[in-house]
C-alpha positions as CSV (number, residue, x, y, z in Angstrom):
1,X,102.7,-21.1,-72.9
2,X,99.0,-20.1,-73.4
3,X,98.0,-22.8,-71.2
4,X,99.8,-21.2,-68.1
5,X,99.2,-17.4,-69.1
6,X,95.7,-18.3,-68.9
7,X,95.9,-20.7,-65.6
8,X,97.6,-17.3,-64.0
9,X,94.6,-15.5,-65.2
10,X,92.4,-17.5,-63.9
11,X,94.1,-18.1,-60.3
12,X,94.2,-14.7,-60.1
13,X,90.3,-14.2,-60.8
14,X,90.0,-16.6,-58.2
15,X,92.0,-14.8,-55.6
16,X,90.5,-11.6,-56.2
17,X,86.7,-13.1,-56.5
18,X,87.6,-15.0,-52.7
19,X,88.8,-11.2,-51.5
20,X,85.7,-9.9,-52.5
21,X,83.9,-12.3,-50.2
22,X,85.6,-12.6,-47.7
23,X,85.5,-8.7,-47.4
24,X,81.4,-9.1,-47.9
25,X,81.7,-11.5,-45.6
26,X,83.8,-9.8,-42.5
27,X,81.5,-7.1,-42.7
28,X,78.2,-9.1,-41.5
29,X,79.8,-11.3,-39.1
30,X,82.7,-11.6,-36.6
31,X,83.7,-15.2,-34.9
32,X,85.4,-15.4,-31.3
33,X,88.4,-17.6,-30.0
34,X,85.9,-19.4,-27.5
35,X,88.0,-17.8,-24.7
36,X,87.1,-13.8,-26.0
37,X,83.5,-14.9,-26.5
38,X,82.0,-16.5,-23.1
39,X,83.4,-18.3,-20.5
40,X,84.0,-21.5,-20.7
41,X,82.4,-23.2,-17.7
42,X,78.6,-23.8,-18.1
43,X,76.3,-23.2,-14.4
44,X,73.5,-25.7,-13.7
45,X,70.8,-23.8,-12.1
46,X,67.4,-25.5,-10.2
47,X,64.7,-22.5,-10.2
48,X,61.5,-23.6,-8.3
49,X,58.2,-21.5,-8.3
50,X,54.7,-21.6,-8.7
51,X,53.0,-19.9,-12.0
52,X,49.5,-18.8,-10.8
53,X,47.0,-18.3,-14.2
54,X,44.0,-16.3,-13.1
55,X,41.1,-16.3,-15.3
56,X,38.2,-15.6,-13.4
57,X,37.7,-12.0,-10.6
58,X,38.4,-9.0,-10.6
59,X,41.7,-8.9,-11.7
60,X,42.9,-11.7,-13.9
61,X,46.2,-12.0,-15.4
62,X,45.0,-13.8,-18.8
63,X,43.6,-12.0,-21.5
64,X,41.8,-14.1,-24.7
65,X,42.9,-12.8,-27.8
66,X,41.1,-15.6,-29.7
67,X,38.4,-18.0,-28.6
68,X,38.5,-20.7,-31.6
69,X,35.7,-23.5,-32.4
70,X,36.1,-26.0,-29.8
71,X,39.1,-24.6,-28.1
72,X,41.1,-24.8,-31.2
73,X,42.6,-21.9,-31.6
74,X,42.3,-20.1,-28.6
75,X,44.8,-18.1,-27.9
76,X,45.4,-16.0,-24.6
77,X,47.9,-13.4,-23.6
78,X,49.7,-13.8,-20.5
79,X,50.9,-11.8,-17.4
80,X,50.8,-14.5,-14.7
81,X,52.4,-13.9,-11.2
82,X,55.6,-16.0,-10.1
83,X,55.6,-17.2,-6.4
84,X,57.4,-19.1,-3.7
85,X,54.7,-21.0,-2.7
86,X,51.0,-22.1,-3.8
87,X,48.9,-19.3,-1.6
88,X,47.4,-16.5,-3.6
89,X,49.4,-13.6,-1.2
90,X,52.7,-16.1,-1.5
91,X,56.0,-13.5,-2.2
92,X,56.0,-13.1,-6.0
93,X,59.3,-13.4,-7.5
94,X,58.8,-13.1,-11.2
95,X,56.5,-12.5,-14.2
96,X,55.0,-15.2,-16.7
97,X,54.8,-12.8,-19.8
98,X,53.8,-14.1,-23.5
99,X,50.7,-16.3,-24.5
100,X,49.6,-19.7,-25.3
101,X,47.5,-21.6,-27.3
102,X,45.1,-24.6,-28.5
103,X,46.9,-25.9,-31.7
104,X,45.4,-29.6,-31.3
105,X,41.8,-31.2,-31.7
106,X,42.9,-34.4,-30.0
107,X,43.7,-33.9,-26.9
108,X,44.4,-30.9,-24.8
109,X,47.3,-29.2,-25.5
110,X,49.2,-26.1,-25.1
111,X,51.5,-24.0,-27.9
112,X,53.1,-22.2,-25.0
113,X,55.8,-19.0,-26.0
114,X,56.7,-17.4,-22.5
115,X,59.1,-15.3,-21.0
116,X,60.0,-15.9,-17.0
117,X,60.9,-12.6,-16.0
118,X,62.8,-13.2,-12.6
119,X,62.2,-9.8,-9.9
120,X,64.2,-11.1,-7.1
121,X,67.6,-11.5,-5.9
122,X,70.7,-11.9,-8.6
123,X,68.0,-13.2,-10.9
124,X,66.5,-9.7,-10.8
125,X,66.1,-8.1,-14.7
126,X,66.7,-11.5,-16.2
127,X,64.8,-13.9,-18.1
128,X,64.0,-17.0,-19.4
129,X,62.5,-17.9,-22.5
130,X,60.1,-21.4,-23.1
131,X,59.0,-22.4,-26.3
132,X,57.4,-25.7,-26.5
133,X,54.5,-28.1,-26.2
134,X,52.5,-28.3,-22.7
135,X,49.8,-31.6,-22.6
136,X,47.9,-30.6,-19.4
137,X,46.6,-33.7,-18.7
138,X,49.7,-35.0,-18.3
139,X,51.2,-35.3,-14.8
140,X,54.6,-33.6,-15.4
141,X,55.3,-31.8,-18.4
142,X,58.5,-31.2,-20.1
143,X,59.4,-27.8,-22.1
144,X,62.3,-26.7,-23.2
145,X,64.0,-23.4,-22.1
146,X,65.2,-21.6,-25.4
147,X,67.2,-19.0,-24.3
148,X,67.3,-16.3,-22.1
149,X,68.7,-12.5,-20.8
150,X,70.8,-11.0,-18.1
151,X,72.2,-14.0,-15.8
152,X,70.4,-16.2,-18.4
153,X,72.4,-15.2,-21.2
154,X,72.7,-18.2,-23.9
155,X,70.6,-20.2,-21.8
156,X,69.6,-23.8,-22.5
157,X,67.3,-26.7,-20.5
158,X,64.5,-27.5,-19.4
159,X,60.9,-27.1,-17.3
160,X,59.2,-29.5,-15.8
161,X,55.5,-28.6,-15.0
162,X,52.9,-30.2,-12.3
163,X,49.4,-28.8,-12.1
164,X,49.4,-27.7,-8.1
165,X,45.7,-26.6,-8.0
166,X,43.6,-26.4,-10.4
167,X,39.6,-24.9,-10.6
168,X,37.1,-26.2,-13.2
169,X,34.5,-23.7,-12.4
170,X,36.6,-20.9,-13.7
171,X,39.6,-22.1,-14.9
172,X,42.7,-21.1,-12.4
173,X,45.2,-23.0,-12.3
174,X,48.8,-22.9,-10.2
175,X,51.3,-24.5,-11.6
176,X,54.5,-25.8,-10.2
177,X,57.7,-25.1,-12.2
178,X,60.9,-27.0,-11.6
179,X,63.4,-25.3,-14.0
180,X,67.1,-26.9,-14.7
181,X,69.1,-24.4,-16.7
182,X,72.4,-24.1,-18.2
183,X,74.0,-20.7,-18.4
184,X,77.4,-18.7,-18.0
């Protein structure tokens, strides 16, 4: 008899201790039927533009924040024009807005964290985010699209990078960006 009195004591503990949490719990966060949240068809979208990153003139759109010991380091802040094509006066369409980095001794390498901010058309207001790893030596470069705003909402995919043009005497560059991206 003591055995159950105290079993029913203690399954009742239980239940109220669960309660508690799960009322602790509620509070902080809420889950969706998948049909409330977002809908449920994913959109493939192909973005193609060229990221021009000025360094030398009179107006360049890099900014060193940190110039390390043999590159490593070096860390620049970013407000790079978008365009349709390669030309300097080409229709700009966005903003390349963040910064990048040396991380590497062996071979060069980008740390790149950049938002494309997208000025044109139904893309205009939205966003998307990179995070990842650019070896500019390489031909293409893949980095991977992190998320995004607006149209770009819980975004996912990909960039794929190709140096266009490219000046050694003071750095330019103009990039090509093919961007695959999945979005509602």
């Amino acid at each position: 008899m003591a055995f159950h009195f105290f079993s029913n004591i203690f399954s009742i503990y239980l239940i109220l201790i669960s309660a508690f949490f799960i009322t602790i719990s509620a509070k902080f966060s809420e889950q969706f039927a998948q049909m409330e949240a977002m809908p449920s068809v994913n959109k493939m979208t192909h973005l193609h533009f060229y990221f021009h990153d000025i360094i030398g003139g009179k107006n360049p759109s890099v900014y060193y924040i940190f110039r390390g010991k043999n590159n490593v380091g070096t860390t620049a802040m970013i407000d790079d024009p978008l365009t349709e094509g390669t030309e300097h006066g080409s229709k700009i369409v966005g903003r390349a807005q963040g910064m990048y980095s040396f991380p590497t001794k062996t071979e060069p390498a980008l740390l790149m964290v950049i938002n494309f901010s997208f000025l044109e058309g139904i893309y205009n207001g939205s966003t998307i985010s990179i995070l990842g790893r650019n070896p500019v030596l390489q031909k293409v470069r893949e980095m991977p699209i992190v998320g995004g705003t607006g149209m770009f909402r819980f975004s996912h995919g990909y960039a794929l990078a190709k140096t266009a043009h490219f000046n050694p005497k003071n750095g330019d560059a103009v990039v090509e960006y093919d961007v695959y991206v999945m979005h509602f």
